[in-house]
HTML snippet that shows the backbone in 3Dmol.js (N, CA, C, O; Angstrom):
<script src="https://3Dmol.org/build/3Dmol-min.js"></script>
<div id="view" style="width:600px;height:400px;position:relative"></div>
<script>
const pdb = `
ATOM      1  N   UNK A   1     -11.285  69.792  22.556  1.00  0.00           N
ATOM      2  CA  UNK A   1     -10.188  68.850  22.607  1.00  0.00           C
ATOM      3  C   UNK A   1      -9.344  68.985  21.331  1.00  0.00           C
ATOM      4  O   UNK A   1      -9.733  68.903  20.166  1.00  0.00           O
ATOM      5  N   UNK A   2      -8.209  69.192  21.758  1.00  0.00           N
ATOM      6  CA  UNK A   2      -7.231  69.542  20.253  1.00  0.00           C
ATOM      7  C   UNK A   2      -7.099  68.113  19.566  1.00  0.00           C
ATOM      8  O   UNK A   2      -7.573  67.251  20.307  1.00  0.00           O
ATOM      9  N   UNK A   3      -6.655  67.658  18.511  1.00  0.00           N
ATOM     10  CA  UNK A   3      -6.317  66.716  17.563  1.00  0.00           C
ATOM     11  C   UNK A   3      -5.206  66.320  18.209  1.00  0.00           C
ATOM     12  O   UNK A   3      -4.290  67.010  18.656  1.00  0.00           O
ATOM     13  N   UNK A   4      -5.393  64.894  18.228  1.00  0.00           N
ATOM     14  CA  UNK A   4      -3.937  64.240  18.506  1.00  0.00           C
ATOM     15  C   UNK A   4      -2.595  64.536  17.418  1.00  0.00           C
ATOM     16  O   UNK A   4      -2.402  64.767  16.225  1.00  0.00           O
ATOM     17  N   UNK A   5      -1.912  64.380  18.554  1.00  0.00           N
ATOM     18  CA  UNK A   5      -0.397  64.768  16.966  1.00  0.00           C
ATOM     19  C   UNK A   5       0.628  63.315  17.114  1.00  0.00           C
ATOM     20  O   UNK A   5       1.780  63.302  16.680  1.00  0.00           O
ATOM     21  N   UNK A   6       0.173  62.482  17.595  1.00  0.00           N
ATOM     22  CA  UNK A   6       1.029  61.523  17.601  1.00  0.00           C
ATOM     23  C   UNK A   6       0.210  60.140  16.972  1.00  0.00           C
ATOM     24  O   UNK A   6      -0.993  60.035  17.211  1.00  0.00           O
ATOM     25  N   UNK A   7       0.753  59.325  16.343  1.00  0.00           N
ATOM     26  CA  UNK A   7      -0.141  58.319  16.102  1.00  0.00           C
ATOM     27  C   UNK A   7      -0.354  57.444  17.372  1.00  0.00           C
ATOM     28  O   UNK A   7      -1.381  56.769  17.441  1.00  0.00           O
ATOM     29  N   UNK A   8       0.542  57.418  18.362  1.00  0.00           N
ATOM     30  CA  UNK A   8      -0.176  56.571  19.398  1.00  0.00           C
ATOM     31  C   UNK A   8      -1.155  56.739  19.935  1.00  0.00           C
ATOM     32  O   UNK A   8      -1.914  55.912  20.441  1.00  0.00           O
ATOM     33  N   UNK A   9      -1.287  58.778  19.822  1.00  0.00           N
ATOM     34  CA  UNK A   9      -2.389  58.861  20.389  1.00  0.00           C
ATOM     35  C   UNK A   9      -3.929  58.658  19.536  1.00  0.00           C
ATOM     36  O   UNK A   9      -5.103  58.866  19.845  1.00  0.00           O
ATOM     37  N   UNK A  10      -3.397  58.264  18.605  1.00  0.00           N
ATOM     38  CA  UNK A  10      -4.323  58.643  17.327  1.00  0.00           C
ATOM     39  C   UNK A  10      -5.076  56.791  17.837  1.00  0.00           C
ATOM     40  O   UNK A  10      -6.207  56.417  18.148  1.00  0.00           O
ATOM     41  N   UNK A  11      -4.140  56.294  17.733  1.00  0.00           N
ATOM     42  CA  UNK A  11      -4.859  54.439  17.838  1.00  0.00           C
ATOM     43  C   UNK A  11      -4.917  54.288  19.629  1.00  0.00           C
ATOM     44  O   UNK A  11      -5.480  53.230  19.911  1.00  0.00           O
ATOM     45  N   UNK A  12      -4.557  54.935  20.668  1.00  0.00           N
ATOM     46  CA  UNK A  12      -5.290  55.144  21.836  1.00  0.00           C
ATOM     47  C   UNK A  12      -6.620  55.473  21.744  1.00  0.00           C
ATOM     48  O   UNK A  12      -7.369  54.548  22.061  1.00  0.00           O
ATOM     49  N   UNK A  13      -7.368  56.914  21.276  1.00  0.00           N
ATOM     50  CA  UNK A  13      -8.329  56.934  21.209  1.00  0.00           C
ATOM     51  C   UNK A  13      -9.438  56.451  19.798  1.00  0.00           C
ATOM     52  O   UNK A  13     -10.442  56.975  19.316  1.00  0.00           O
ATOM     53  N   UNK A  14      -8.472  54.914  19.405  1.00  0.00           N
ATOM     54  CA  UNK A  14      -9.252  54.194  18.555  1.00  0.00           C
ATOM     55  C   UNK A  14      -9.522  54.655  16.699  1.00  0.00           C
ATOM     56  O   UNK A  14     -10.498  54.550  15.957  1.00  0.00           O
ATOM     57  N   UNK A  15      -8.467  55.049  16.554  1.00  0.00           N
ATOM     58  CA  UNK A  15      -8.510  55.479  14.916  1.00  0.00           C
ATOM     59  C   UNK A  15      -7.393  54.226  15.002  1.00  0.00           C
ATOM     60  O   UNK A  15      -6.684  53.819  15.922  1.00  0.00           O
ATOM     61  N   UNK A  16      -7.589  53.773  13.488  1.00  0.00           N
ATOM     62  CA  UNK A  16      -7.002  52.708  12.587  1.00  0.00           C
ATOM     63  C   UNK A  16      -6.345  53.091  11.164  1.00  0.00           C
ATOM     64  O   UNK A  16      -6.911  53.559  10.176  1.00  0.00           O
ATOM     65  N   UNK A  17      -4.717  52.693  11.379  1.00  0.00           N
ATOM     66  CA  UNK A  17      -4.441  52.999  10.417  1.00  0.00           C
ATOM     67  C   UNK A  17      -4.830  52.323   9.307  1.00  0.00           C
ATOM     68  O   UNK A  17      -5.494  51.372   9.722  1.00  0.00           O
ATOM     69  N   UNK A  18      -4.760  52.281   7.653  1.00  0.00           N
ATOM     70  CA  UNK A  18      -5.553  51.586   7.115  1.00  0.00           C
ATOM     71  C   UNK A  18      -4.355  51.360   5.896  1.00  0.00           C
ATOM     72  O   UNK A  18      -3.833  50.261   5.706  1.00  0.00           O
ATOM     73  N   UNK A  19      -4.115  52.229   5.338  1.00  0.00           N
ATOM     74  CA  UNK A  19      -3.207  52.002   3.608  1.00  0.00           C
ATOM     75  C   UNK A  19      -2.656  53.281   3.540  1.00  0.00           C
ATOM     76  O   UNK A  19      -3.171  54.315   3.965  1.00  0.00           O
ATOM     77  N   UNK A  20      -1.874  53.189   3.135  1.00  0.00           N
ATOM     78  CA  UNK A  20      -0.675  54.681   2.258  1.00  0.00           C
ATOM     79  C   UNK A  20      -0.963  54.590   0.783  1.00  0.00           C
ATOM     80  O   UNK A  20      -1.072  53.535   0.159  1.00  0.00           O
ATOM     81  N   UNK A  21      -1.100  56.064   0.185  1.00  0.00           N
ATOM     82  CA  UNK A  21      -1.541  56.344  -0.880  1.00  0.00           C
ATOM     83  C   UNK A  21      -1.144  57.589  -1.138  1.00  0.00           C
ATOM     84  O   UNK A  21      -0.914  58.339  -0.190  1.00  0.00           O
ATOM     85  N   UNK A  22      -0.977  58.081  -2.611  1.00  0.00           N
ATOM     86  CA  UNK A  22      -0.543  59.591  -2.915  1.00  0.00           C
ATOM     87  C   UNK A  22      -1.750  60.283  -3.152  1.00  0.00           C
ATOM     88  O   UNK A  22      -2.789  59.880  -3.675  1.00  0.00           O
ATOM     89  N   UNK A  23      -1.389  61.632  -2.585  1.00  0.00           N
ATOM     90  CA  UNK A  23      -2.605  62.384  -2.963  1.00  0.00           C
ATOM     91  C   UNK A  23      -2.980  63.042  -4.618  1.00  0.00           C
ATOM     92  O   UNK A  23      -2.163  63.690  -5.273  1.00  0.00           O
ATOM     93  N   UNK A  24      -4.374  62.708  -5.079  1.00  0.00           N
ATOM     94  CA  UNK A  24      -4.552  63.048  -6.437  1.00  0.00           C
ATOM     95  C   UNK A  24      -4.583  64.575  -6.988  1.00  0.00           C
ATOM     96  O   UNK A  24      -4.801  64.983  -8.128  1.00  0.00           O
ATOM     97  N   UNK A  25      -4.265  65.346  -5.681  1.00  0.00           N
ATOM     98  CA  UNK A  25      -4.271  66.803  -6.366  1.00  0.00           C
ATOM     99  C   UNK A  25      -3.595  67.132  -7.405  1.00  0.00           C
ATOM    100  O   UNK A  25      -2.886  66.213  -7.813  1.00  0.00           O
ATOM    101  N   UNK A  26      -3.531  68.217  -8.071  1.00  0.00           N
ATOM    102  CA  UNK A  26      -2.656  67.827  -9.425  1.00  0.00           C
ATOM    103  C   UNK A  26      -1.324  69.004  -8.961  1.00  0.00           C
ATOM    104  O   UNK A  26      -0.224  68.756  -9.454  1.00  0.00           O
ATOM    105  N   UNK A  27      -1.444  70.305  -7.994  1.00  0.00           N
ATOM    106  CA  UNK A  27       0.051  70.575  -7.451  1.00  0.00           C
ATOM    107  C   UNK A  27       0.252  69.976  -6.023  1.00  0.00           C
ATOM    108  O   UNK A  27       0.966  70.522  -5.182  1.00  0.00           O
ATOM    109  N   UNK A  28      -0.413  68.843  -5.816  1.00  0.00           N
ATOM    110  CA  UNK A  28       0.271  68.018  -4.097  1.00  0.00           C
ATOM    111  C   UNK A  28       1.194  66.891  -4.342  1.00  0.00           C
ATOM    112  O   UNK A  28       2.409  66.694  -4.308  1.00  0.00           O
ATOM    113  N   UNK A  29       0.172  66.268  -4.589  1.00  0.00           N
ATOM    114  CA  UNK A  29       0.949  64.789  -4.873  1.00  0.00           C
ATOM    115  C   UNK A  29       1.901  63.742  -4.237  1.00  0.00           C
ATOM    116  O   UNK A  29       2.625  62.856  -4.691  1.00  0.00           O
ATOM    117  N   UNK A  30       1.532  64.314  -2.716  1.00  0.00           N
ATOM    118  CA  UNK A  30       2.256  64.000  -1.304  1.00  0.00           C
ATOM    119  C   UNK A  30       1.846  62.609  -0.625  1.00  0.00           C
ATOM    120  O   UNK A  30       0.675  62.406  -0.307  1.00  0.00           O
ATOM    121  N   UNK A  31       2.587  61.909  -0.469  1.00  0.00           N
ATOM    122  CA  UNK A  31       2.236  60.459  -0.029  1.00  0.00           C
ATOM    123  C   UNK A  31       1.096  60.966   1.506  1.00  0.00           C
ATOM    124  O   UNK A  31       1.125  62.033   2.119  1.00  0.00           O
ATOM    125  N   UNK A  32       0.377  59.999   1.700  1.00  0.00           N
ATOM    126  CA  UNK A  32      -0.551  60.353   2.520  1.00  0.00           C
ATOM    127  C   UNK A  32      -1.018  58.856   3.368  1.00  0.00           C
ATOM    128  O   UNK A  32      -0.871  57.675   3.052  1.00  0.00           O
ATOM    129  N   UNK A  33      -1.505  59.372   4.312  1.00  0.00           N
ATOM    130  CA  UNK A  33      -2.017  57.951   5.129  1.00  0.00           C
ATOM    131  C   UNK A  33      -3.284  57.979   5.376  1.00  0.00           C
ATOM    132  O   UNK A  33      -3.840  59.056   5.591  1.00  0.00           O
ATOM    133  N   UNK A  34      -4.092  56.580   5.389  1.00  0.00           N
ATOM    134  CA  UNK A  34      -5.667  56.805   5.132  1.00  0.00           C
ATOM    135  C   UNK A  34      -5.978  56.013   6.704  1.00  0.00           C
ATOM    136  O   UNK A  34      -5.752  54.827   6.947  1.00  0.00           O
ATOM    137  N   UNK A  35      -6.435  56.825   7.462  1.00  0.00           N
ATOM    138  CA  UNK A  35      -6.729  56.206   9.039  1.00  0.00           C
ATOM    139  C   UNK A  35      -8.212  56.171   8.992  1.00  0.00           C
ATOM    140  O   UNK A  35      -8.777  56.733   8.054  1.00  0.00           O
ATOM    141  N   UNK A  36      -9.103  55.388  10.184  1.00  0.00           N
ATOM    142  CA  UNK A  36     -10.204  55.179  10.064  1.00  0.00           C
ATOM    143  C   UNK A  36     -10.544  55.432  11.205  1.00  0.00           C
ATOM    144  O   UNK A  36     -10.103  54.799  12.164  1.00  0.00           O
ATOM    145  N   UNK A  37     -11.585  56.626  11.337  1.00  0.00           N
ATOM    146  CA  UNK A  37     -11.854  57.166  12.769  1.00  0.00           C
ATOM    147  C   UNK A  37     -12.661  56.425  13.459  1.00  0.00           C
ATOM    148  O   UNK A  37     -13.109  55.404  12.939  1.00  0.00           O
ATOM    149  N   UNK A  38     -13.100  56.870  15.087  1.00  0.00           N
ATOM    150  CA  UNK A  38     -13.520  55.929  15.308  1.00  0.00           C
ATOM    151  C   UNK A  38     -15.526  56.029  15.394  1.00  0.00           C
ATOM    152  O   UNK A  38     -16.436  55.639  16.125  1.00  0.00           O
ATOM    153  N   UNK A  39     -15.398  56.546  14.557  1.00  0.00           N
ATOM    154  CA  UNK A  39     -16.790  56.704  13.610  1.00  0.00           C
ATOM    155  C   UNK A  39     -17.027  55.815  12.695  1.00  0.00           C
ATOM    156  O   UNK A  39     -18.100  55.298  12.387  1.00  0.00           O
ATOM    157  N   UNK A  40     -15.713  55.614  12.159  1.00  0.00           N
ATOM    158  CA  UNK A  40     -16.073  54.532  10.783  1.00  0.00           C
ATOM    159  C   UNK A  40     -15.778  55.453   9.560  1.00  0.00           C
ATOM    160  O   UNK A  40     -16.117  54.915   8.506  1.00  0.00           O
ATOM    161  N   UNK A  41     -15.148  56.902   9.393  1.00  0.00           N
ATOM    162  CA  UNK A  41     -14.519  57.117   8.590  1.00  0.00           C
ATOM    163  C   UNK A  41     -13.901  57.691   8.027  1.00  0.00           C
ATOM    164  O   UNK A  41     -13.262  58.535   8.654  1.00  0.00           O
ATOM    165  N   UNK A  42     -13.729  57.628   6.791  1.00  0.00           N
ATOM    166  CA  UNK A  42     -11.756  57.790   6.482  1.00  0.00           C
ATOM    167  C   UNK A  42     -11.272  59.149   6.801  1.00  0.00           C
ATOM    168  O   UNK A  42     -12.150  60.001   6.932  1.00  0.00           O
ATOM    169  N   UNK A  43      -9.983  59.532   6.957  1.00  0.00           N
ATOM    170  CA  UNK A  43      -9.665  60.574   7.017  1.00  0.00           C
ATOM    171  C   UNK A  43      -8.014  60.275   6.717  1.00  0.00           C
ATOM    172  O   UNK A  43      -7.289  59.472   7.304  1.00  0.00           O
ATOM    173  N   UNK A  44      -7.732  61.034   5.798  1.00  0.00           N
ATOM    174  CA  UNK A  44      -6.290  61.366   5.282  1.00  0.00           C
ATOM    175  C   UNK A  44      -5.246  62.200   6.220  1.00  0.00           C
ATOM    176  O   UNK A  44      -5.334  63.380   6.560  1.00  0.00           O
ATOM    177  N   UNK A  45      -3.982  61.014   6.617  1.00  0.00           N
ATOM    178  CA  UNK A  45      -3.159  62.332   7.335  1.00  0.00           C
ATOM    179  C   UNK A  45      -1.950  62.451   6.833  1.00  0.00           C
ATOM    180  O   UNK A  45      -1.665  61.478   6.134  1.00  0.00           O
ATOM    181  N   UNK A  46      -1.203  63.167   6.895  1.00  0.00           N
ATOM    182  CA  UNK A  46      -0.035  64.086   7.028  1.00  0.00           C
ATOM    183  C   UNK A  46       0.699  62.530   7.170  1.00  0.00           C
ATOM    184  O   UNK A  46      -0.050  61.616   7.516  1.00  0.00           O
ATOM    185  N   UNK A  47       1.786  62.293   6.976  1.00  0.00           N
ATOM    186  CA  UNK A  47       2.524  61.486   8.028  1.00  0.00           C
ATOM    187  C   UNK A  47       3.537  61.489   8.313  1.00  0.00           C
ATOM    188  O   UNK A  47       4.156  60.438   8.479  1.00  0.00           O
ATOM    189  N   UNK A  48       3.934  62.376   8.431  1.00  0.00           N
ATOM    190  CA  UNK A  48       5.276  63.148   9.054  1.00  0.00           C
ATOM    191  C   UNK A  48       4.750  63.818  10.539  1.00  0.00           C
ATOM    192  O   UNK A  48       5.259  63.768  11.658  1.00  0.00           O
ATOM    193  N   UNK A  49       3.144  64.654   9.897  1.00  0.00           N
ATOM    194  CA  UNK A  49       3.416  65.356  10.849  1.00  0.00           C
ATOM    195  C   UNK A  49       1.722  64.979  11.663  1.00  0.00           C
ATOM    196  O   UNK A  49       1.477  65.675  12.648  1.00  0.00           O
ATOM    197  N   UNK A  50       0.861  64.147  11.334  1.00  0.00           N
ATOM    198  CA  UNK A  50       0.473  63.386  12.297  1.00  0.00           C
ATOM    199  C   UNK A  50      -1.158  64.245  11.760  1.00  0.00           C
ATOM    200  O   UNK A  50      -2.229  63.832  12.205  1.00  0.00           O
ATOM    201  N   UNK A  51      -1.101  65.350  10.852  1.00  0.00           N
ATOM    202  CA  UNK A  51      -1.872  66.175  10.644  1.00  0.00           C
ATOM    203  C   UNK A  51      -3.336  65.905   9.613  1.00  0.00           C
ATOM    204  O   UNK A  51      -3.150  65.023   8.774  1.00  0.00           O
ATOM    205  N   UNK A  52      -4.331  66.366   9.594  1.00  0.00           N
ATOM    206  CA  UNK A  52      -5.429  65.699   8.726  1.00  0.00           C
ATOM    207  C   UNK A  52      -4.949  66.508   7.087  1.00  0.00           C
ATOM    208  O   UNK A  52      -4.786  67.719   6.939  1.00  0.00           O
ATOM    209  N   UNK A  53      -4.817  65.558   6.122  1.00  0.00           N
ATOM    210  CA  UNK A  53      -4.375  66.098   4.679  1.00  0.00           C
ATOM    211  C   UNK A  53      -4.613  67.648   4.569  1.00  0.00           C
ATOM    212  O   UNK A  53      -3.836  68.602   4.613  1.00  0.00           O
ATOM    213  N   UNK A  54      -6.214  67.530   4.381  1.00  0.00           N
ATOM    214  CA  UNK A  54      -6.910  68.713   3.786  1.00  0.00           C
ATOM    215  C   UNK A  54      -6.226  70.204   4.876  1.00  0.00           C
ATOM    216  O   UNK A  54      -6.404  71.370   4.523  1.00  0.00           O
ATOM    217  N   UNK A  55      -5.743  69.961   5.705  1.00  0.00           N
ATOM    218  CA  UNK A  55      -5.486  71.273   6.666  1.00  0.00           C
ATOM    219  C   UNK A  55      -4.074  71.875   6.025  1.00  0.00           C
ATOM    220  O   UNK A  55      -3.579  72.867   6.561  1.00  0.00           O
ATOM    221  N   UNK A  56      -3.373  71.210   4.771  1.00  0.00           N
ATOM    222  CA  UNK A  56      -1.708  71.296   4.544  1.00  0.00           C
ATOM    223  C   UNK A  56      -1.479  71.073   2.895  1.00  0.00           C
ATOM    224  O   UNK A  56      -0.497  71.284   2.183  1.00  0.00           O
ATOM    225  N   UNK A  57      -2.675  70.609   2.634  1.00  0.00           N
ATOM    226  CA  UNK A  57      -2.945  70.308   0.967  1.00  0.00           C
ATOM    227  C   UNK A  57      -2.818  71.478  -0.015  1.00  0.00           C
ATOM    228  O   UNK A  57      -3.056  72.493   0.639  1.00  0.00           O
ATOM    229  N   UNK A  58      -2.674  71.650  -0.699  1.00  0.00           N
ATOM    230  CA  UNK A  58      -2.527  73.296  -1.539  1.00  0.00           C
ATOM    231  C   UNK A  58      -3.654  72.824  -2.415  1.00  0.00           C
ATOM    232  O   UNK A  58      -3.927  73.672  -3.264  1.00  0.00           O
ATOM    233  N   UNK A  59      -4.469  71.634  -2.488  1.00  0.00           N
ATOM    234  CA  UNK A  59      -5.666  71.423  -3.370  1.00  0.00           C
ATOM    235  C   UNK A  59      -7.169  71.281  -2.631  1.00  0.00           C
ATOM    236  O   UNK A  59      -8.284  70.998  -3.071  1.00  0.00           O
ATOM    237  N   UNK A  60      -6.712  71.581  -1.433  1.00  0.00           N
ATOM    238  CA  UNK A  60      -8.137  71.063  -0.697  1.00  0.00           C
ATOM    239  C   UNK A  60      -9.344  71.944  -1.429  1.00  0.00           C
ATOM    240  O   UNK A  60     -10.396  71.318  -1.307  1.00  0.00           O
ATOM    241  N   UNK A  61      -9.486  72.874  -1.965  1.00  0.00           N
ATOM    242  CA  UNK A  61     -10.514  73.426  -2.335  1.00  0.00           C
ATOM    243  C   UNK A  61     -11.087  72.324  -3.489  1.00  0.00           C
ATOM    244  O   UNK A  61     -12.295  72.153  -3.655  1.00  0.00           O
ATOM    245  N   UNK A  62     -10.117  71.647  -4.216  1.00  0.00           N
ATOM    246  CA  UNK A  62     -10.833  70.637  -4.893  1.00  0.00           C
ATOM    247  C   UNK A  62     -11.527  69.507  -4.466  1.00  0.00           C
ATOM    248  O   UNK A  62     -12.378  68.904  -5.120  1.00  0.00           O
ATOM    249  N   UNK A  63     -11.222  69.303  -3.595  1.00  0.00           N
ATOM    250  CA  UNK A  63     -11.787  68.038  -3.016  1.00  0.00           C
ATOM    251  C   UNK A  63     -13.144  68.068  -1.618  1.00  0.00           C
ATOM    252  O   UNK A  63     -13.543  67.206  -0.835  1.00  0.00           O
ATOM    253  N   UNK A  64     -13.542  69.638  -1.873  1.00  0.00           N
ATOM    254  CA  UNK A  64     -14.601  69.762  -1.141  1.00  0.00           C
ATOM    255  C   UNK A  64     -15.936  69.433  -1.512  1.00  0.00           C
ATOM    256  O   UNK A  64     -16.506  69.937  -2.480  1.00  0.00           O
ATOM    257  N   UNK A  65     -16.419  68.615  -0.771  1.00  0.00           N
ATOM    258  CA  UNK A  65     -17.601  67.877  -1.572  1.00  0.00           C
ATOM    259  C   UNK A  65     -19.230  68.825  -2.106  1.00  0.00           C
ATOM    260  O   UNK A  65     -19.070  69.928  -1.583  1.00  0.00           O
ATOM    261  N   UNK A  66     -20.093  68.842  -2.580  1.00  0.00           N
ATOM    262  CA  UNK A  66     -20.938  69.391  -3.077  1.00  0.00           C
ATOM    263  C   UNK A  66     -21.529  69.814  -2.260  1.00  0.00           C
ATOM    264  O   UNK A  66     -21.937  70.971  -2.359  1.00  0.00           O
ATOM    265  N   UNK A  67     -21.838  68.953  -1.008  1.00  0.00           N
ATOM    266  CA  UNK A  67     -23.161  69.213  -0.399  1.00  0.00           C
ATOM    267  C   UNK A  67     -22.689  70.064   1.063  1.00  0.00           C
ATOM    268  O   UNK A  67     -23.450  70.190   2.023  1.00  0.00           O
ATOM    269  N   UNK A  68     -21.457  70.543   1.019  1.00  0.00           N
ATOM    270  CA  UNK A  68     -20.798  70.533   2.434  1.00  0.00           C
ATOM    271  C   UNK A  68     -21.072  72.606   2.315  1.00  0.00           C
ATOM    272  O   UNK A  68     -20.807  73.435   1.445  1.00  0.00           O
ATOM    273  N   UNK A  69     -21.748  72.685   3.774  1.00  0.00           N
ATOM    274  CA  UNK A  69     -21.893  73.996   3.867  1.00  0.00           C
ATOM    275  C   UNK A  69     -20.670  75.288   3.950  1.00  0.00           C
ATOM    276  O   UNK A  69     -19.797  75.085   4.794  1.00  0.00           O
ATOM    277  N   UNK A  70     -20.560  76.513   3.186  1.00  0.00           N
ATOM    278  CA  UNK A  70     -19.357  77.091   3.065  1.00  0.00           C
ATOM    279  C   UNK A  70     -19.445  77.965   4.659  1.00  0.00           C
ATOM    280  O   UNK A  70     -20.419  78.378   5.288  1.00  0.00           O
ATOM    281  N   UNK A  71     -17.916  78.016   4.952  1.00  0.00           N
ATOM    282  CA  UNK A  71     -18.017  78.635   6.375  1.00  0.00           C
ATOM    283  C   UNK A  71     -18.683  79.914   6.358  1.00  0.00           C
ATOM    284  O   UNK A  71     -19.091  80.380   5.294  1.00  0.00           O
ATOM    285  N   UNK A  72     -18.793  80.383   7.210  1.00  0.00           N
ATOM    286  CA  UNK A  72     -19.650  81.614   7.297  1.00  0.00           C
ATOM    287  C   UNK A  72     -18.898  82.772   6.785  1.00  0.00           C
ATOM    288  O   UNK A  72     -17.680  82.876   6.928  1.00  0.00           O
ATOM    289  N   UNK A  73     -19.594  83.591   6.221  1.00  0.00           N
ATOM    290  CA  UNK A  73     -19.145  84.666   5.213  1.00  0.00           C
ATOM    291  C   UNK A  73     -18.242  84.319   3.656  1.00  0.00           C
ATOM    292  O   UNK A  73     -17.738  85.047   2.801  1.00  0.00           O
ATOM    293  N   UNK A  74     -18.364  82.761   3.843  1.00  0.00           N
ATOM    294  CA  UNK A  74     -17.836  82.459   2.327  1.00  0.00           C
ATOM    295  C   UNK A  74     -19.244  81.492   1.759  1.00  0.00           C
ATOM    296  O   UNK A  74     -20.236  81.017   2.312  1.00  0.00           O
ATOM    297  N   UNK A  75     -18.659  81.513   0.248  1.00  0.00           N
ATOM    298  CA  UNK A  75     -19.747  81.224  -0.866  1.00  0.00           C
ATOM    299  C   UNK A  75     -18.793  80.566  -1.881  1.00  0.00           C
ATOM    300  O   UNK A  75     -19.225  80.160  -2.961  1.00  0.00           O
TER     301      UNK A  75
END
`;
const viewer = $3Dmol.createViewer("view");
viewer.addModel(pdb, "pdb");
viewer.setStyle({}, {cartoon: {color: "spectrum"}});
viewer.zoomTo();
viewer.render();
</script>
């Protein structure tokens, strides 16, 4: 199932928008929206373009957490 690209569809299948905030990367620094899946949690989007932060961020490598496995054939 592809990612919704619209926010209606985003709060149809039960994500919540939550607060607007800038992102702390140090070359992004792009206003961002903090939605709440319907898991219970957060995820940063795009809001222009409806998109999850980290997929458009030029810092996401910083903000990858410790314990999170590297895709296959990376380290």
């Amino acid at each position: 199932m592809a990612f919704p690209k619209t926010k209606e569809q985003l709060v149809a299948l039960g994500y919540k928008m939550q607060r607007q905030s800038v992102c702390r990367g140090p070359k992004c620094a792009r206003m961002i929206e903090w939605w709440l899946t319907p898991r219970g949690k957060n995820m940063p989007l795009d809001p222009d373009t409806c998109q999850p932060h980290w997929t458009t961020c030029p810092d996401m490598e910083s903000f990858r957490r410790a314990n999170e496995v590297p895709e296959r054939g990376k380290k």
